[in-house]
Z-matrix of the N, CA and C atoms (Angstrom, degrees):
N
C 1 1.447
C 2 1.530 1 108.02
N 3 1.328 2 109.61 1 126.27
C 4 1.520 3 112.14 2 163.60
C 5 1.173 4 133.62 3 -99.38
N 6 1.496 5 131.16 4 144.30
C 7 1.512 6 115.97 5 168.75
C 8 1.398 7 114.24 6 -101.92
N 9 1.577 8 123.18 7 146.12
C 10 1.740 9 112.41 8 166.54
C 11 1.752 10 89.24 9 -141.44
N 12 1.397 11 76.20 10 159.98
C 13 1.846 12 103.83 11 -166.80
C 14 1.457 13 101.32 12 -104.39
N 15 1.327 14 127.86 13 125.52
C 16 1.318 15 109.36 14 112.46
C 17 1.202 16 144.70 15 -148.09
N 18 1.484 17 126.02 16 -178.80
C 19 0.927 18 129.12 17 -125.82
C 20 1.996 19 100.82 18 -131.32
N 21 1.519 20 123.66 19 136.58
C 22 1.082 21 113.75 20 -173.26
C 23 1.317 22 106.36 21 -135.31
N 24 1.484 23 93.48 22 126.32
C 25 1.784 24 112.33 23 -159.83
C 26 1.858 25 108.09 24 -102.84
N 27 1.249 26 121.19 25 -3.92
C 28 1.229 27 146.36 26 -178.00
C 29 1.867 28 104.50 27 -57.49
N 30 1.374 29 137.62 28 120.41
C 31 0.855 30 128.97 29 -154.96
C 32 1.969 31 100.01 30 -141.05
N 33 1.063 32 114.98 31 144.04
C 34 1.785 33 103.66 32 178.49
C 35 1.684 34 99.80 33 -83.67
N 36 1.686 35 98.34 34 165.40
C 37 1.542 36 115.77 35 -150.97
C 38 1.945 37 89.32 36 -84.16
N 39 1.344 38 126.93 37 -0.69
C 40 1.597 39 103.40 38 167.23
C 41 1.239 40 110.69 39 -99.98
N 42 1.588 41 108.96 40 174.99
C 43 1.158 42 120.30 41 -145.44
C 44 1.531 43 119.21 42 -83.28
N 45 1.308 44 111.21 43 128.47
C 46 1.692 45 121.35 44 -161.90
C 47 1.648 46 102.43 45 -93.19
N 48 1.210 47 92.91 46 115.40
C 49 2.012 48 98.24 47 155.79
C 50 1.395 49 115.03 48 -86.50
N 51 1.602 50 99.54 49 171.23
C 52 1.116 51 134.83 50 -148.24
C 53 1.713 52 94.23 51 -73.27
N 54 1.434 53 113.94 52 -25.21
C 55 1.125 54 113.58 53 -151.46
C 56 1.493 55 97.00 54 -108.44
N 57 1.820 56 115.68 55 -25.21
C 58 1.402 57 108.03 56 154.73
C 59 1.239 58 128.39 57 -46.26
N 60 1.317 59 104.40 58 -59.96
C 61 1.841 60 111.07 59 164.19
C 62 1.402 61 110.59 60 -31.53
N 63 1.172 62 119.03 61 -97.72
C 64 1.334 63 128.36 62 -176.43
C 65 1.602 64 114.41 63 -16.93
N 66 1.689 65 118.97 64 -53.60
C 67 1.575 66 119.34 65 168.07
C 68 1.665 67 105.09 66 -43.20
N 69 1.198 68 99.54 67 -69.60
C 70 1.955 69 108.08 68 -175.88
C 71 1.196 70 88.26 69 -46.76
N 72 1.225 71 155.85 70 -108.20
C 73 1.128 72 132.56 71 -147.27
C 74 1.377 73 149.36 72 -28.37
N 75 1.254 74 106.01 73 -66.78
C 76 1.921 75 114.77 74 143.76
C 77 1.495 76 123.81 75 -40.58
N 78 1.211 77 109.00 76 -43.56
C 79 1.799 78 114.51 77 162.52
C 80 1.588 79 106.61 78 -56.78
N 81 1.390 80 114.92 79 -55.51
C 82 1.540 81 92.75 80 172.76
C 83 1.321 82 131.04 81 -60.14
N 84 1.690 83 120.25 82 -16.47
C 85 1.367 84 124.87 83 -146.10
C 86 1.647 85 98.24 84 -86.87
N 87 2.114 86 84.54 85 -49.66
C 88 1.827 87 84.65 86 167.98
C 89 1.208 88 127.93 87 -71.58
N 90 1.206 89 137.01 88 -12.60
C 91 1.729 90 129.76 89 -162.77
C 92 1.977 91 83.59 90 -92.69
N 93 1.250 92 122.57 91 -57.39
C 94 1.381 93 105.47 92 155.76
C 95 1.349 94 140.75 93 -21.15
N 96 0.651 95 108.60 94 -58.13
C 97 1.898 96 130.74 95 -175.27
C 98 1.603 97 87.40 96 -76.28
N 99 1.351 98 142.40 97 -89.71
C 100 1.175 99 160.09 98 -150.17
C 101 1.699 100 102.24 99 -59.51
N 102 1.198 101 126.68 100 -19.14
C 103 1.569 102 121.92 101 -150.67
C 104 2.148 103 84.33 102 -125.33
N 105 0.998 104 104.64 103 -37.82
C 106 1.570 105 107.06 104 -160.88
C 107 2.189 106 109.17 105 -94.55
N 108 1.267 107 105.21 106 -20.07
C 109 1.167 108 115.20 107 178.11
C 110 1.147 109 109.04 108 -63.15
N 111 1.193 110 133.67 109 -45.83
C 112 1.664 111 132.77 110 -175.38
C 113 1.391 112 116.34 111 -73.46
N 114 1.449 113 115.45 112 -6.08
C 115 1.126 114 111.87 113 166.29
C 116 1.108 115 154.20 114 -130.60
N 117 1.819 116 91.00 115 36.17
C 118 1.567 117 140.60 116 173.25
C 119 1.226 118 109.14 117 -58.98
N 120 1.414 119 103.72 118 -51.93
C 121 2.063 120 111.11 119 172.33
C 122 1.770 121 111.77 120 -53.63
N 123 1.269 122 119.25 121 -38.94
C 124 1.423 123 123.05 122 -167.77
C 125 1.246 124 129.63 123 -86.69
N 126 1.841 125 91.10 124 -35.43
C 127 1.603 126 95.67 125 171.40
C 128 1.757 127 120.17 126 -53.56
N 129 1.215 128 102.82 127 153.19
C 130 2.089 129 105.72 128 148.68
C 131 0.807 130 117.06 129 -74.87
N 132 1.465 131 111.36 130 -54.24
C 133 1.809 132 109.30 131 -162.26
C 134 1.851 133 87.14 132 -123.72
N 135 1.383 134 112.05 133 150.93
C 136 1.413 135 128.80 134 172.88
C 137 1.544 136 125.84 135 -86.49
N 138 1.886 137 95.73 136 23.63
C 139 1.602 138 116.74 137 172.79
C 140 1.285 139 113.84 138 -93.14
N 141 1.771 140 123.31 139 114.57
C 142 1.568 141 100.22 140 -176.58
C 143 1.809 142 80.90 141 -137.67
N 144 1.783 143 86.81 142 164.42
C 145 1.416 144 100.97 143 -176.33
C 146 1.375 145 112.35 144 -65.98
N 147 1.249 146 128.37 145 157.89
C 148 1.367 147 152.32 146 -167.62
C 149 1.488 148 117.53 147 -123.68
N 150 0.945 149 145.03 148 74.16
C 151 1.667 150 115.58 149 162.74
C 152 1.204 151 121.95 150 -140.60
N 153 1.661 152 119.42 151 179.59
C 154 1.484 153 117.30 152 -173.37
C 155 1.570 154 110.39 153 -148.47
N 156 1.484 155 108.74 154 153.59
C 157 1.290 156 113.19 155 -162.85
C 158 1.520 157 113.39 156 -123.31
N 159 0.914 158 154.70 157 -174.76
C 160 1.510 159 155.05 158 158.95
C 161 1.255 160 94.38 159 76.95
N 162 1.465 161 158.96 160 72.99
C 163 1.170 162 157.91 161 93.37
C 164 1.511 163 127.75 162 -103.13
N 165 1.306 164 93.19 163 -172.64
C 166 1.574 165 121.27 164 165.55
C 167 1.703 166 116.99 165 -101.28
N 168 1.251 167 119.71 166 115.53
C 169 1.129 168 112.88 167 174.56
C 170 1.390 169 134.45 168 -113.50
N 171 1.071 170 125.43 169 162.40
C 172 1.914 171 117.56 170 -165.03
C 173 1.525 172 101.47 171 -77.56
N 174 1.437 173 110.72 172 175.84
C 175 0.971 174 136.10 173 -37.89
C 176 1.723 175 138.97 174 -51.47
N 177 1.373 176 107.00 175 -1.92
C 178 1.488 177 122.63 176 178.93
C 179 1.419 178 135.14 177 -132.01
N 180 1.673 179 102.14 178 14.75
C 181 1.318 180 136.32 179 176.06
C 182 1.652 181 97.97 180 45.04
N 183 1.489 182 121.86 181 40.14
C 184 1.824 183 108.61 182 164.48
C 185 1.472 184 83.18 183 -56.98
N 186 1.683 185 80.48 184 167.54
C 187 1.689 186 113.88 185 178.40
C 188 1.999 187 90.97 186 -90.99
N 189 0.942 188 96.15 187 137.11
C 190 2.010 189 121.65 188 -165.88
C 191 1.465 190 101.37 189 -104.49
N 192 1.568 191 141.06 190 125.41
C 193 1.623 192 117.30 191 140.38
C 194 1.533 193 81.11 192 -118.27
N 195 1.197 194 136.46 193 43.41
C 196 1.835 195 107.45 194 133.70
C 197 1.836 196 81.98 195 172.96
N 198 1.411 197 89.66 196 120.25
C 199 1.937 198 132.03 197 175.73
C 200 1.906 199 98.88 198 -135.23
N 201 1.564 200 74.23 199 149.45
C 202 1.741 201 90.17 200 -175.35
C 203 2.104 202 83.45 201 -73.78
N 204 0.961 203 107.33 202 146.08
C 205 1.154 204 144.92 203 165.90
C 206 1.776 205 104.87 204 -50.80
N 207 1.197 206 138.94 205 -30.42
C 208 1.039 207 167.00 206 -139.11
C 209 1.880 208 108.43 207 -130.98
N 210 1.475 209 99.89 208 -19.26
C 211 1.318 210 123.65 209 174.76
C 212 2.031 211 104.70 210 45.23
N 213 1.816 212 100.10 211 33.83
C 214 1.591 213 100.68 212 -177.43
C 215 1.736 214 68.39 213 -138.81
N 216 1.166 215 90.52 214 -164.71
C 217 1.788 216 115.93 215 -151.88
C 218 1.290 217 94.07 216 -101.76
N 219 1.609 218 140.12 217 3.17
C 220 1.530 219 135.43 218 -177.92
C 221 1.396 220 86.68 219 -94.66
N 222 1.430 221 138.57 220 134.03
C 223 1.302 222 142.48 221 127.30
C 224 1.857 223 117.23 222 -34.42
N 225 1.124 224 114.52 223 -41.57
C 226 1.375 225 124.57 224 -159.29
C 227 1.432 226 137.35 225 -89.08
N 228 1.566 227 122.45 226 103.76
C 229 0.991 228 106.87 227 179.10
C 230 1.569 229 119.59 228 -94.06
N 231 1.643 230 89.14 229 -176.82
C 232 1.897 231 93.12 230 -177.25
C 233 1.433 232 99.14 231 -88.17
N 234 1.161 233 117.83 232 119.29
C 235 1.843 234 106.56 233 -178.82
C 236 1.472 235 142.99 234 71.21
N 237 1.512 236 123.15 235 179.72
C 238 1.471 237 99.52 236 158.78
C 239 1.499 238 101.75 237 -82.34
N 240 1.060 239 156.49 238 -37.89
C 241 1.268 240 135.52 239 -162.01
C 242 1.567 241 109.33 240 -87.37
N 243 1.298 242 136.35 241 8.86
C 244 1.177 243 143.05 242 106.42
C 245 1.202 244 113.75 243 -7.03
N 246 1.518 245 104.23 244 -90.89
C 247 1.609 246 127.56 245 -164.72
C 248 1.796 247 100.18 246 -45.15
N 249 1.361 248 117.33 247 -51.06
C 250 1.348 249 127.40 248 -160.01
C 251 1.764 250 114.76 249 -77.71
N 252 1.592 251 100.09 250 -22.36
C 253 1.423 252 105.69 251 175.61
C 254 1.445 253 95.54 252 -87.08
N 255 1.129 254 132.37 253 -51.71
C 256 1.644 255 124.05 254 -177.69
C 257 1.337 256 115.03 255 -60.10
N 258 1.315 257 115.17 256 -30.16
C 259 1.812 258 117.11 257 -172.77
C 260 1.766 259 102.66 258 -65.87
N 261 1.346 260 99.80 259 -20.21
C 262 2.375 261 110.94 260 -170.12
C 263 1.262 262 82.94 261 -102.44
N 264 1.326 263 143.47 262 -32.88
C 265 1.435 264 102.77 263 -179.33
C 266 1.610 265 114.99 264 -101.71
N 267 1.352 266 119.98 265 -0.71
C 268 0.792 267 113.87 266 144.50
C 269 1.605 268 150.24 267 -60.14
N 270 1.467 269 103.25 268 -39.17
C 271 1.800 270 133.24 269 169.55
C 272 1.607 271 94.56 270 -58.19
N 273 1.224 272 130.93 271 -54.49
C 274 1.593 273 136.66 272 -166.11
C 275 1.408 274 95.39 273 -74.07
N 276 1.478 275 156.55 274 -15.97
C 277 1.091 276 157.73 275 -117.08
C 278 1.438 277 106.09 276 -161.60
N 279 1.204 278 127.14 277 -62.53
C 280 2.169 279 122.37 278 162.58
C 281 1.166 280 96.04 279 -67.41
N 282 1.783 281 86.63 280 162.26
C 283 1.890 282 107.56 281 142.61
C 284 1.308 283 85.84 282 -121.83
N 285 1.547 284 89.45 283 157.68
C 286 1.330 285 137.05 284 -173.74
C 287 1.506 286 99.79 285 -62.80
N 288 1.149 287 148.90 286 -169.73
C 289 1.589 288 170.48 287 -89.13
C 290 1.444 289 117.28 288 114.49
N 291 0.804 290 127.57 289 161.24
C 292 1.631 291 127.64 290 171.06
C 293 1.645 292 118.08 291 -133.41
N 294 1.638 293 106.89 292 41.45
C 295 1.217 294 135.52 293 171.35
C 296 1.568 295 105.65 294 -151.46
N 297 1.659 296 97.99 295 134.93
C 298 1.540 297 87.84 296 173.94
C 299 1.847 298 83.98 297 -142.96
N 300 1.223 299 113.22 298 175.02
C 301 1.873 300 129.31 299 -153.29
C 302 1.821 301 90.99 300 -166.30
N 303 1.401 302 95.05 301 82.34
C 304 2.089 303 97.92 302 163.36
C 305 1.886 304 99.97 303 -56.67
N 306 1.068 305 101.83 304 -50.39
C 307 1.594 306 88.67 305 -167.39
C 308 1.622 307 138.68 306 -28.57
N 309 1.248 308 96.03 307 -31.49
C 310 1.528 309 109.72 308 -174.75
C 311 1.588 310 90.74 309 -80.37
N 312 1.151 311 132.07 310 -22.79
C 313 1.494 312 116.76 311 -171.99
C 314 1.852 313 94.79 312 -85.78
N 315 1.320 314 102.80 313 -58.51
C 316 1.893 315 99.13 314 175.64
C 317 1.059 316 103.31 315 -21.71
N 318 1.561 317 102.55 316 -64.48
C 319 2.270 318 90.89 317 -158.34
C 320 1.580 319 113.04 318 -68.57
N 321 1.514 320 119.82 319 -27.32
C 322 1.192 321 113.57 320 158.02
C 323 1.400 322 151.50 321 -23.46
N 324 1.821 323 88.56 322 -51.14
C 325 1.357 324 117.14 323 -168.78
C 326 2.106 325 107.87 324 -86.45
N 327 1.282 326 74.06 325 -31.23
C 328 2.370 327 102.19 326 -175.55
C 329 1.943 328 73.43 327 -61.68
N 330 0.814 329 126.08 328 -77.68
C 331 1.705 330 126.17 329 -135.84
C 332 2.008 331 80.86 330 -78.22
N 333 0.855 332 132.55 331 -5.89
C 334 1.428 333 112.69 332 176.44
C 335 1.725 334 111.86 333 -96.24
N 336 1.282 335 95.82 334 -19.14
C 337 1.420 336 104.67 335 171.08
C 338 1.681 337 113.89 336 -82.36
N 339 1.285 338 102.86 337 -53.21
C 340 1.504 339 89.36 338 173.74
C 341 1.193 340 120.96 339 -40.75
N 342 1.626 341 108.98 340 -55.45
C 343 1.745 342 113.63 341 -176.56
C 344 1.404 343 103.07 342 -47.97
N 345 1.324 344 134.93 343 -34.39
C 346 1.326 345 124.50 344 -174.38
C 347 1.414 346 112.46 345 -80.21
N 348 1.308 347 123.52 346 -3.44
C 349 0.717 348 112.36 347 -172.64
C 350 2.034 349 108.97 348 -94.47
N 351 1.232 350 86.13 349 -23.11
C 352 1.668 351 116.70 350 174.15
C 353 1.818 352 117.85 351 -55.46
């Protein structure tokens, strides 16, 4: 059994405090923590996919609905605290959009499973 994350960085066009941030953040930390722990027992390996959608990403800030999380070409992190160190350097690293599209991450995730299944 595998787990993959993701993660939606997509934000509306009024104006965000300091303290919005800060909620989104901890909201990611727990739905992380809370969603990926149970399946510490099941995994093989403690590598699970990563990614995020609703931004702009470097080096040329296109608008993104599905980048490795890692914002390099590995989907995969080491762990949840993997997941949680890539999710902050990622957040410090996009801007946001004010459109986000899960789909492109679904089919992502569908064709990584098949291969595993391969």
């Amino acid at each position: 059994m595998n787990f993959a994350v993701a993660i939606d960085f997509s934000r509306p066009d009024t104006f965000i405090d300091e303290t919005f941030v800060r909620k989104y953040l901890q909201d990611v930390e727990i739905a992380v923590k809370s969603l990926g722990e149970p399946f510490r027992d099941f995994s093989v390996t403690s590598s699970h996919a990563a990614f995020g959608f609703g931004a702009k990403i470097p080096p040329h800030f296109r608008e993104s609905q599905e980048f490795c999380l890692s914002l390099e070409t590995d989907p995969y992190c080491r762990g949840l605290d993997g997941i949680l160190k890539t999710f902050k350097n990622a957040f410090a690293n996009v801007q946001p959009i004010t459109v986000a599209h899960l789909s492109h991450v679904i089919y992502y995730v569908s064709k990584l499973a098949q291969n595993a299944l391969n």
